[in-house]
VOVEX-515627 format. One line per 5 residues: their letters; for each residue x, y, z of C-alpha. Coordinates in steps of 0.25 Angstrom, whole numbers, plus 5000, padded with zeros to 4 digits. Example, Ala and Ser with C-alpha at 12.3 -4.5 7.8 and 13.67 -1.06 7.14 Angstrom:
<atoms>
as> 5049 4982 5031  5055 4996 5029
</atoms>
This chain:
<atoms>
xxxxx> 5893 4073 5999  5883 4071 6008  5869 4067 6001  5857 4074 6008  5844 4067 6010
xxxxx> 5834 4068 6000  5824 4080 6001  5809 4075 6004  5802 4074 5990  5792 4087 5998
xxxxx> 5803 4095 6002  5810 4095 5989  5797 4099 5982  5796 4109 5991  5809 4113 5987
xxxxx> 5806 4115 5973  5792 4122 5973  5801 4133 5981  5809 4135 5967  5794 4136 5961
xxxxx> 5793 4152 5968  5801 4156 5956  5790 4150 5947  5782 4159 5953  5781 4171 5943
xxxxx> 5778 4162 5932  5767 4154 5941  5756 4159 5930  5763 4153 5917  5767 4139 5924
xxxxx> 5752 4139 5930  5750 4141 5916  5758 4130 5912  5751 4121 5923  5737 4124 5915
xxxxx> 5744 4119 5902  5748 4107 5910  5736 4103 5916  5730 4106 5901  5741 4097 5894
xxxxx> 5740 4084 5905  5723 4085 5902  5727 4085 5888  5737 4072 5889  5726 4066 5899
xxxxx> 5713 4065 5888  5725 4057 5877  5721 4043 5883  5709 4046 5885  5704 4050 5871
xxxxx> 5713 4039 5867  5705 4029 5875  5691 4035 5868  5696 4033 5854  5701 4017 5859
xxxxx> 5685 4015 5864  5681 4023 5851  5686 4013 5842  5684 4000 5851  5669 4005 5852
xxxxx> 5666 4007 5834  5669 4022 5837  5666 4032 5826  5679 4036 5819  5674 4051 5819
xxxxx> 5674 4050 5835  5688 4043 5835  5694 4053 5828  5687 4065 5836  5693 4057 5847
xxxxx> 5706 4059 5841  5703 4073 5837  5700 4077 5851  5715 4068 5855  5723 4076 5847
xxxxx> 5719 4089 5851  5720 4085 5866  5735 4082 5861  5735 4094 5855  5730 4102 5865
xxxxx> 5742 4094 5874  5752 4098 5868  5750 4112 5868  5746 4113 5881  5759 4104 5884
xxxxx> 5767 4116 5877  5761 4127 5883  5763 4121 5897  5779 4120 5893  5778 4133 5888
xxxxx> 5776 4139 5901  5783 4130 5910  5796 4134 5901  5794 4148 5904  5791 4146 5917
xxxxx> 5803 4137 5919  5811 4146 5914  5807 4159 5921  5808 4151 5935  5822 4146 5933
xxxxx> 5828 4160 5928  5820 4165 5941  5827 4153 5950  5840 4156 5943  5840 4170 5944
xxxxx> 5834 4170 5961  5847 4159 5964  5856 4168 5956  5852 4181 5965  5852 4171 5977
xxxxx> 5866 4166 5975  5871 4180 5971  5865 4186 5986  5871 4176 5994  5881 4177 6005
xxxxx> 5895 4175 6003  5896 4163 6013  5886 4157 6005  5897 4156 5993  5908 4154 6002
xxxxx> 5902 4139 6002  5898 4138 5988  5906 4135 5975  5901 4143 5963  5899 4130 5954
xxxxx> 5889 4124 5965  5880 4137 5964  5881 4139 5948  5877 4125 5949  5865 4128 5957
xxxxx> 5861 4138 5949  5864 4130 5935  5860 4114 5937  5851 4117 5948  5840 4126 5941
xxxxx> 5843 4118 5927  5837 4106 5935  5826 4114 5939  5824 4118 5922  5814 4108 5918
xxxxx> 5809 4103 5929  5803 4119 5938  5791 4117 5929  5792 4106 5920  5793 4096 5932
xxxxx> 5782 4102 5940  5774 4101 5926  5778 4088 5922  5773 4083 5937  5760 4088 5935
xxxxx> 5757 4085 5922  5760 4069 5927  5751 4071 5939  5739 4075 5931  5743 4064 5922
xxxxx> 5742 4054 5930  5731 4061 5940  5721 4062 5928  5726 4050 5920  5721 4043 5934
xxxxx> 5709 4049 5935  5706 4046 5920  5711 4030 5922  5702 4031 5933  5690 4035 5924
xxxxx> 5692 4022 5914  5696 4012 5924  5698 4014 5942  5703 4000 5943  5713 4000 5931
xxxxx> 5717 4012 5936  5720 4007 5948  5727 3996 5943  5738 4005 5937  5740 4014 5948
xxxxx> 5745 4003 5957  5760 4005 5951  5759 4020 5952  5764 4019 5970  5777 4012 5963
xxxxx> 5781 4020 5952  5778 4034 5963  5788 4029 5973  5798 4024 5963  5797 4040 5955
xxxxx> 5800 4044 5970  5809 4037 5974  5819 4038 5960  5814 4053 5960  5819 4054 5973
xxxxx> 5831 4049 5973  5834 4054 5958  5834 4069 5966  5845 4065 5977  5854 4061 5966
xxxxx> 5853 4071 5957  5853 4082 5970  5866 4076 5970  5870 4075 5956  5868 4090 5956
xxxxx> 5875 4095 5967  5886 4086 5960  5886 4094 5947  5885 4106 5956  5902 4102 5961
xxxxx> 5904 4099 5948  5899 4112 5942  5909 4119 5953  5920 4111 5949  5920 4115 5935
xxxxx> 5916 4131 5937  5927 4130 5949  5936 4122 5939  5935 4132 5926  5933 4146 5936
xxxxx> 5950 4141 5939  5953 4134 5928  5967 4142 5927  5969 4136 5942  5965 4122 5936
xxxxx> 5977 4122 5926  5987 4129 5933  5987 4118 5944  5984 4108 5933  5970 4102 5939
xxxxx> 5961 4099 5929  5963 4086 5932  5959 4086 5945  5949 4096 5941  5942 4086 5932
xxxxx> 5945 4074 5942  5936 4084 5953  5925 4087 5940  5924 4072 5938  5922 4069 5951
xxxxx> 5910 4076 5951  5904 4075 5938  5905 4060 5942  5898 4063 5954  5888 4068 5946
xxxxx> 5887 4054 5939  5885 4046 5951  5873 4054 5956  5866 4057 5944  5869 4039 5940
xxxxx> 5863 4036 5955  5850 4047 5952  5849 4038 5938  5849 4026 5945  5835 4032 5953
xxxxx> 5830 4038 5940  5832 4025 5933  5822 4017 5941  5811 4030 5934  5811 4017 5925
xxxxx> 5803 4008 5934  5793 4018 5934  5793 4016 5918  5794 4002 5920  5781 4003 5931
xxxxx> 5775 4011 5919  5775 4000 5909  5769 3990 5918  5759 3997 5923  5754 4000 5909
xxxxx> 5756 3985 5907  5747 3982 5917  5735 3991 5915  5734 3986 5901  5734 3972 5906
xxxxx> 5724 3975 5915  5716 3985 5906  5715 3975 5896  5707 3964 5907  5698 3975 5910
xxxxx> 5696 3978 5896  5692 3961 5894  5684 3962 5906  5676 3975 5900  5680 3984 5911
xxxxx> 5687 3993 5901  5688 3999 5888  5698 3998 5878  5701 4013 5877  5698 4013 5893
xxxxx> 5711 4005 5894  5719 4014 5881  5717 4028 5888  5718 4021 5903  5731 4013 5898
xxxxx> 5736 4027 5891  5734 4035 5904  5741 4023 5912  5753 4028 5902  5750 4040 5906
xxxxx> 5751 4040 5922  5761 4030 5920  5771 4038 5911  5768 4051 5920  5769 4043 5934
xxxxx> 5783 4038 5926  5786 4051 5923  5783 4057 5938  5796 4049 5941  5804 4058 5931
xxxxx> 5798 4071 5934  5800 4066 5951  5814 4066 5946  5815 4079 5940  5808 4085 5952
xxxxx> 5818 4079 5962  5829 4084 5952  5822 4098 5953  5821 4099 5968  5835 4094 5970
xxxxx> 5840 4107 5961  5830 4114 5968  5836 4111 5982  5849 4117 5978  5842 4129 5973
xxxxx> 5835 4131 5986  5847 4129 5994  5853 4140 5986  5840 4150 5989  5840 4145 6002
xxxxx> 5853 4154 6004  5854 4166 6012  5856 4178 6003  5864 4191 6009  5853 4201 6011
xxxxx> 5858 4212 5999  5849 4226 5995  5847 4230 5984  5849 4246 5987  5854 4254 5977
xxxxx> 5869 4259 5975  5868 4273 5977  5859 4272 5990  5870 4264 5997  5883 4274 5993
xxxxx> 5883 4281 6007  5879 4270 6016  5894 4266 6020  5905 4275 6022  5916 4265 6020
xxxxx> 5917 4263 6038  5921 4248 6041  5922 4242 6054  5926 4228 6059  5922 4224 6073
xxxxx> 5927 4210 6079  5924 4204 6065  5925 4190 6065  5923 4181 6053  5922 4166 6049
xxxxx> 5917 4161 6036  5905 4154 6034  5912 4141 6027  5926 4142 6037  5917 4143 6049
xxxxx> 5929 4139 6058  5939 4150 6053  5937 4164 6059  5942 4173 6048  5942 4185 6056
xxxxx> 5942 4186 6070  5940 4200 6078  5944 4210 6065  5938 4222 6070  5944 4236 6060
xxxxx> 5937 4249 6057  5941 4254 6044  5935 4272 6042  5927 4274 6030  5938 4278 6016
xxxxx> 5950 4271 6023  5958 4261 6017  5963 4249 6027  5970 4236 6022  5967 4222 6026
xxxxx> 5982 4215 6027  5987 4201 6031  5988 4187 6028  5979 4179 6019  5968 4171 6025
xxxxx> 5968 4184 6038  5955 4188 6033  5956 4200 6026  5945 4197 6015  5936 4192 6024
xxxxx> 5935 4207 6029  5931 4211 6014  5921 4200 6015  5915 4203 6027  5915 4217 6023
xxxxx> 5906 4215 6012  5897 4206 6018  5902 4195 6011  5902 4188 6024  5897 4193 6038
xxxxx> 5906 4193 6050  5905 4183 6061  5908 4190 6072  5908 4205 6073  5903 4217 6064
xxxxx> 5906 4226 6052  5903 4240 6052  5902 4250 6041  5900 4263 6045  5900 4259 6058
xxxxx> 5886 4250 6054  5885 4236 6055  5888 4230 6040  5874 4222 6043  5867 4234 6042
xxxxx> 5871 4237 6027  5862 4231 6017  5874 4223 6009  5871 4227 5996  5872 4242 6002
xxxxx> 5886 4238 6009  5892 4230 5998  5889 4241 5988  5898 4250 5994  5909 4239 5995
xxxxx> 5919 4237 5982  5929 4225 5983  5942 4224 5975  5948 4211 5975  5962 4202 5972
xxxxx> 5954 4192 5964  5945 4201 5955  5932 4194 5950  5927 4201 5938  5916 4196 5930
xxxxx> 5916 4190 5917  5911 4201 5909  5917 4216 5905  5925 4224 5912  5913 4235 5913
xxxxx> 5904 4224 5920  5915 4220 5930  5919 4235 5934  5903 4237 5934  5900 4228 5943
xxxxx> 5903 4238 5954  5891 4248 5949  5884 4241 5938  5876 4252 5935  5888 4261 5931
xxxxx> 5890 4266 5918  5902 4267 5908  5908 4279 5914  5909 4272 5928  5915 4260 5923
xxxxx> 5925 4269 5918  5928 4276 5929  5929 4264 5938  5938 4258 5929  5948 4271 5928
xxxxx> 5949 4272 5942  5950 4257 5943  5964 4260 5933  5956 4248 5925  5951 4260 5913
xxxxx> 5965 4260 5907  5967 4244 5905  5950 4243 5901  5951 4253 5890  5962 4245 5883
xxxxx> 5952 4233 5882  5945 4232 5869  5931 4231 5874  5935 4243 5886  5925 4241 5897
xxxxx> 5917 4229 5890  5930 4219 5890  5926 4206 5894  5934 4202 5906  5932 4187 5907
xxxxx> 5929 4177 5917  5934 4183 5931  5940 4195 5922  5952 4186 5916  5954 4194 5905
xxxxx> 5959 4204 5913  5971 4206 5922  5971 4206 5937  5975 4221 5936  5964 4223 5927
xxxxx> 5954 4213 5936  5958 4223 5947  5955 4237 5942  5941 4231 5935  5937 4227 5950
xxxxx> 5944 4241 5955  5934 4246 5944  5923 4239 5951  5925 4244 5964  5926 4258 5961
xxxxx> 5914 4259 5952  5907 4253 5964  5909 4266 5971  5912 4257 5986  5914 4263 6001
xxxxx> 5923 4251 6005  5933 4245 5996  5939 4232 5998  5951 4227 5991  5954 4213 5993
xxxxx> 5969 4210 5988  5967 4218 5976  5979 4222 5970  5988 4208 5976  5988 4201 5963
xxxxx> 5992 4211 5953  6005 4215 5947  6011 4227 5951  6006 4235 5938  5991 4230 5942
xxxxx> 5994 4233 5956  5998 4249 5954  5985 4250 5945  5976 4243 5954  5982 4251 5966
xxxxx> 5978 4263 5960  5965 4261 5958  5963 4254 5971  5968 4267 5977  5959 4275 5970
xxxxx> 5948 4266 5973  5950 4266 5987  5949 4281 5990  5939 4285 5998  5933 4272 6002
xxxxx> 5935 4261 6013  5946 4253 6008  5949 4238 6013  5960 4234 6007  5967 4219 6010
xxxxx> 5978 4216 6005  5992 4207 6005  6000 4218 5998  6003 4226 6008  6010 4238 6001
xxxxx> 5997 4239 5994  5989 4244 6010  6000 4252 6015  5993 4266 6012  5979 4259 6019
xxxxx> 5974 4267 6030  5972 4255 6040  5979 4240 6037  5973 4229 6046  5981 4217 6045
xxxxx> 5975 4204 6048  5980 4190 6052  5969 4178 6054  5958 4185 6055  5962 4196 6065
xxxxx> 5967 4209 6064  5981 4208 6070  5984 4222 6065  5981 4237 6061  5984 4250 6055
xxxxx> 5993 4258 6045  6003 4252 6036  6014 4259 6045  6009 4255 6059  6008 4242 6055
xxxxx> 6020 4239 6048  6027 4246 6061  6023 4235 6068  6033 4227 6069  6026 4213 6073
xxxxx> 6016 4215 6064  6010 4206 6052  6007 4218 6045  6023 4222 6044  6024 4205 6043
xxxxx> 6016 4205 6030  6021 4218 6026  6037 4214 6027  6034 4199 6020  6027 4207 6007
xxx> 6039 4216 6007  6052 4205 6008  6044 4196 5998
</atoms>
């Protein structure tokens, strides 16, 4: 994998305070939660000064009753610290955590709305890794970071300015190592985010290889690859390693900043103390000057980590971006029973050519140009790969054509709304996908407003009533991951159910009965027939017995139309692929 140059340190801040629009809502609570910052730092910043006035106290015969006042008034300033310091946690939690739910919850509608070519490039894992590792990364450090980066530049700003007040020249003096320690935090912060950029996009090909790996675990051990499963697994997992160990290397030099730290203190001491000698300085001048040298000195230290959880943040952030940066399909949001009569079922093909977006060199179809009347059935026959599902596809919108038009009704498909046009499509497929929950959500998802008896309904014109009711749990049996608890007859007639209670204009059956028995083909036959009446039917199939009674048969040979018509013209053509296929089913 190619490694991309480092973003500049602006441009990925700029990045991040993109994300901060979703903090937008809950701007009065973390404004709030700034308050109690800037409240709690104060607090922090008067500890080594009233330190220092009870050191002078004492060295000056103080009265014990101004020394414990002293005290007095130091303990409540902690006091007062600490619940500030709650409070401001307080809210940045809730803010925190409203904000991610609302980056979560925009990234998941995003994902969901975009294009199918988009997905045609993407593996699963990689995108529920985005949504997963991505946004954890940015768990503590959305609010807490920014928090913790103010509160070390008030630090160090007012402990400064305070330093300055007791001494200017000692305070120069230890401000000399602060250019060093800045550009060694830059630096290690800097190159700590490439790694760790490339540590995630590592554990994002792991994630896939493992959801990939379990989503076909029976096709794992029937070819007997778990071990070059886990060989693949470990390469990665060790991929991981050697990014995050080279990021470690650059976060382990954080140590000279500590190291910086400790001499710096060293030396202010040393020099405090030959003021002190010379009577330049007071002894509790140097006790509250040498605290708030700990101070800048432990926060400036401390930069260097929160610089690091910052690059982390942006790097996350990046993806993120890149994800929202994605074109969306433009979908309405009109209601069902407006759109019922906006499409009569007409479908025309004119010079259709296609290509898709990731085999830009292969034309999939090439000049297919049909017209299909509104409630007519006509099958879609010939070889694999000739580019029968593709017209599905294109059909739904699922991908626009590059060369040539649609027309429904005789209107451009581009003039439908997709929503409105998708709504009055239902698709029945070979490989069923049915959701993991029961068999009423899977048969509601074609109208998920419907009611019990419409489930019903569907399902007994579906011919799936009479297997459900023999379930224990009828309508509310769990059908499992991808519906494995069920048959493939059964996976067919709950998708049946679908389709019908989504009430469509233009059905598409993609292979839908090819991988049954003959007992699960009859059954699913007969509910397909009687899901068909009345509306456009598309029908594509490799069975060929099963489209002799369609109205039109358009067979198709690499990516052309090469014939057309009723079963008994084509099959009188003697030369023709259609009779071809038709004989090799039959002699087999």
């Amino acid at each position: 994998m190619a490694e991309k140059s480092a973003t500049p340190a602006g441009s990925g801040l700029r990045q991040i305070m993109k994300l901060y629009r979703f903090l937008k809502p809950y701007r009065g609570k973390f404004a709030l939660g700034l308050v109690f910052l800037f409240l709690s730092t104060a607090a922090s910043l008067m500890f080594p000064r009233l330190l220092g006035e009870m050191v002078d106290q004492a060295n000056s015969g103080g009265l014990t009753a101004e020394i414990t006042r002293t005290g007095l008034l130091l303990l409540g300033i902690l006091v007062a610290q600490s619940l500030f310091a709650y409070t401001r946690t307080r809210l940045f939690v809730v803010v925190t955590e409203k904000t991610l739910a609302s980056i979560r919850q925009h990234l998941y509608d995003h994902l969901i709305r975009l294009p199918m070519a988009f997905f045609s490039s993407r593996r699963v894992g990689e995108l529920n890794s985005r949504i997963s590792s991505d946004i954890s990364l940015l768990q503590d450090s959305l609010t807490n970071t920014l928090a913790d980066l103010l509160s070390q530049l008030l630090v160090i700003t007012g402990g400064i300015t305070l330093m300055m007040v007791s001494s200017f020249r000692l305070t120069l003096f230890t401000l000399t190592i602060v250019p060093a320690i800045s550009l060694l935090a830059f630096y290690s912060g800097r190159a700590i985010r490439r790694y760790s950029k490339k540590a995630q996009a590592f554990v994002a090909e792991s994630n896939t290889i493992v959801e990939e790996t379990l989503q076909g675990i029976q096709n794992v051990k029937v070819f007997t690859n778990e071990s070059f499963e886990s060989h693949r697994y470990r390469e990665k997992t060790e991929q991981v390693a050697r990014a995050g160990i080279t990021g470690g290397k650059y976060q382990a030099a954080i140590s000279f900043i500590v190291l910086g730290f400790f001499v710096s203190m060293a030396a202010v001491i040393w020099q405090g103390a030959t003021m002190i000698a010379r009577g330049q300085m007071e002894a509790g001048q140097l006790f509250s000057f040498v605290i708030y040298s700990g101070f800048i000195g432990g926060n400036i230290a401390g930069m260097a980590g929160v610089y690091a959880r910052l690059q982390k943040t942006i790097g996350a952030s990046e993806n993120l971006l890149q994800l929202l940066d994605e074109k969306t399909e433009e979908l309405d949001a009109a209601p069902l029973s407006d759109m019922v009569h906006l499409i009569r079922g007409g479908i025309t093909f004119e010079g259709v050519g296609f290509r898709y977006p990731s085999r830009d060199e292969v034309a999939v179809l090439k000049d297919v140009s049909f017209t299909v009347a509104p409630g007519r059935q006509v099958a879609l026959v010939g070889p694999s790969g000739a580019g029968k599902s593709t017209i599905a596809a294109l059909l739904l919108r699922l991908y626009e054509p590059t060369e040539g038009k649609i027309l429904f009704d005789g209107r451009e498909s581009s003039l439908f709304p997709l929503t409105t046009l998708r709504s009055q499509m239902a698709v029945v497929m070979q490989d069923v996908f049915l959701f993991g929950g029961t068999i009423r959500e899977n048969i509601a998802y074609g109208k998920t407003d419907a009611n019990e008896d419409e489930i019903i309904e569907a399902a007994k014109q579906a011919n799936a009533w009479t297997f459900i009711e023999t379930f224990p749990g009828k309508l509310d049996t769990v059908v499992g991951e991808r519906g494995v608890q069920l048959s493939g007859g059964q996976r067919q007639r709950i998708a049946i159910a679908r389709a019908v209670l989504k009430n469509p204009r233009i059905l598409i059956l993609d292979e839908a009965t090819s991988s049954l028995d003959s007992e699960s083909e009859r059954q699913v036959q007969e509910a397909l027939e009687k899901l068909m009446e009345g509306r456009t039917s598309l029908v594509i199939a490799h069975r060929l017995s099963t489209v002799r009674n369609a109205d039109h048969i358009i067979v198709l040979n690499d990516g052309r139309i090469v014939e057309q018509g009723t079963h008994s013209d084509l099959i009188s053509n003697g030369s023709g692929l259609y009779k071809t296929l038709t004989e090799l089913q039959f002699t087999h």
